[in-house]
N, C-alpha and C positions, 0 to 999 in steps of 0.2 A: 274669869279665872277662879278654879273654888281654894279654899282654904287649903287642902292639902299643896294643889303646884304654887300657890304661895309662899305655901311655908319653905317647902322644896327647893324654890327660889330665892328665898333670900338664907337657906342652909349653903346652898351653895356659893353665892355673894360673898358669906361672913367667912365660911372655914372651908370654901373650895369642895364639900363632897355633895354628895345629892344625884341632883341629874346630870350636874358636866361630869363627875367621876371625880375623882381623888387627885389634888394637884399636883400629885407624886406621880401618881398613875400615868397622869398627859404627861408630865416631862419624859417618864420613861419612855411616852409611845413616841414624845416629839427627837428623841437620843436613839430611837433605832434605827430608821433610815439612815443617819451620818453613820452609825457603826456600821452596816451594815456596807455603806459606799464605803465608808475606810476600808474594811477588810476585802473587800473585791479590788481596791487600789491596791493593797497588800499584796493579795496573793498573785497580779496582773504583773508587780514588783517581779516578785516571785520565780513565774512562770519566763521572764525574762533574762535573769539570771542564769538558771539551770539551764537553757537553751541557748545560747550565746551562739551568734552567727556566726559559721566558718571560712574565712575567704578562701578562694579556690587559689593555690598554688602552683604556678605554672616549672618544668623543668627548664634549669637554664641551659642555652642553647652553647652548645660545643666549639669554642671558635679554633680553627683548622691551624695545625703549629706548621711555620715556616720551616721547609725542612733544611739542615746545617749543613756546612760548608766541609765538603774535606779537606784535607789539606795534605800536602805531603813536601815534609821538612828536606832542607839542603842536605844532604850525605844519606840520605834514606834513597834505597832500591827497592822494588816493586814490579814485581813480575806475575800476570793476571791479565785479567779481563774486572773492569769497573763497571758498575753502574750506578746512577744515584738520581735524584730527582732537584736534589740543593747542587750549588755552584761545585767547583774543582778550582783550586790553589797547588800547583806542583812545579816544588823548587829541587825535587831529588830525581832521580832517575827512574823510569818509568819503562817498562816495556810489556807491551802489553794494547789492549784499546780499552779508550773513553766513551763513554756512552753516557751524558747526560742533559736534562731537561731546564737545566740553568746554564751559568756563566762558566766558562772555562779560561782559568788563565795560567798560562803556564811561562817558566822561569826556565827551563832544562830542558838536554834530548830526552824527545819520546821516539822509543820505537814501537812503533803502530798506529792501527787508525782513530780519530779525533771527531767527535761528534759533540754538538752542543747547541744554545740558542744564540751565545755568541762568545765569540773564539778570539783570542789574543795570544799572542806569540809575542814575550816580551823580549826574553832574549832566551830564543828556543828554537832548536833542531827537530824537526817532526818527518820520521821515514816514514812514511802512512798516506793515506788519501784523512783529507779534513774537509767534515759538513759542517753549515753554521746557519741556524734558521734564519737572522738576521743578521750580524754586521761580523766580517772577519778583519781581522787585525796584522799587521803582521811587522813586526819593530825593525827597524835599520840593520839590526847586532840576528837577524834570525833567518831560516831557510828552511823550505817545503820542500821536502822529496818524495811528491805523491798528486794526484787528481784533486780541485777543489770545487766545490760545490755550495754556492752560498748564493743569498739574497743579492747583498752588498758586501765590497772589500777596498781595504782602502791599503796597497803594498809598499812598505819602503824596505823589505828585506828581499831574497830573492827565492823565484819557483821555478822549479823544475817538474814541467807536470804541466796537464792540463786544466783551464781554468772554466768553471761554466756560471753564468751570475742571471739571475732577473731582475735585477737592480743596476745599480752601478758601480764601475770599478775605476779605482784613479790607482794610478804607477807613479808615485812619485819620484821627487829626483834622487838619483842612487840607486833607484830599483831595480830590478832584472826579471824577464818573465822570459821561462824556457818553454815553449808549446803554444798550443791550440789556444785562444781565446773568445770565450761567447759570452756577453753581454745586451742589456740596453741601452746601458749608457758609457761610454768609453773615456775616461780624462787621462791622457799621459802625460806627464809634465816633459819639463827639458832638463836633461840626462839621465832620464829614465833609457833603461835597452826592453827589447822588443823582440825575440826570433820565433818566430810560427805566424801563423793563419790567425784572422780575427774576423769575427762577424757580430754583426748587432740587429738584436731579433727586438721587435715589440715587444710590452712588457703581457 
């Protein structure tokens, strides 16, 4: 080694310059990288802020309103033709026809015809023909002056008219049936009355 990288070398030993460089110099080169990586953390910070994920929002789905009940009050008259999709309550007088896809239950004479999914005669006069997709009803205190047409029917009031069922029909006792009766299943109680024809078809 000659004198010069000697000297050189122990310049650099005693006060850090010479040949390794300035010991300010190396710290600053050894403090760029971290700066360097900080501010790329920074600005990756950054870049995720200004950019915030959007969750996808879905519409909420429509749930379908039960349709309402009409009703028609005691001392109320009603002359028309109904239709509705919700149940029928009619305690007033009515004349007119029913046409609906719910319950019907009625308290009063109707004059006219009675359509429903299921029919009740609480204490009710009906001059009309009555359909009932399922079960017809018909109270002790009531009376059909008209053609029926039902599923099932279960009578303790009395009909005048023809009856046609695919289901089963019971006459309880007190009952009275004036006409034709067709059915699958026939239950008459005892003293139920009975005048017409009856026949029982397969369902």
């Amino acid at each position: 080694m000659s004198k010069k990288d000697n000297f050189s070398q122990a310049a650099y030993e005693m006060f850090g310059i010479g040949r390794g460089g300035s010991k300010r110099e190396a710290d600053k080169t050894a403090e760029k990288p971290a700066e360097s990586a900080a501010m790329n953390v920074e600005e990756d910070e950054m870049s995720l802020t200004v950019a915030p994920t959007v969750a996808e929002v879905k519409p909420l789905e429509k749930v379908p309103e039960k349709p309402k009940t009409t009703l028609l009050a005691e001392g109320s008259v009603f002359e028309g033709t109904l239709h509705t999709k919700g149940d029928v309550e009619i305690a007033g007088v009515f004349k007119g026809d029913i046409f609906s896809e719910g319950n019907v239950k009625l308290f009063a004479n109707i004059e006219g015809n009675v359509q429903g999914g299921n029919v009740e005669l609480v204490t009710s006069s009906v001059q009309g023909d009555v359909s009932a997709k399922e079960l017809l009803k018909i109270g002790p205190q009531s009376v059909i002056g008209g053609n029926i047409k039902t599923k099932d029917m279960i009578c303790s009031g009395r009909i005048v008219g023809n009856v046609e069922s695919s289901g089963r029909v019971t006459l309880t006792t007190g009952s009275a049936l004036t006409g034709d009766l067709t059915a699958a299943t026939i239950a008459v109680m005892e003293g139920a009355l009975m005048e017409g024809r009856f026949k029982i078809v397969k369902k």
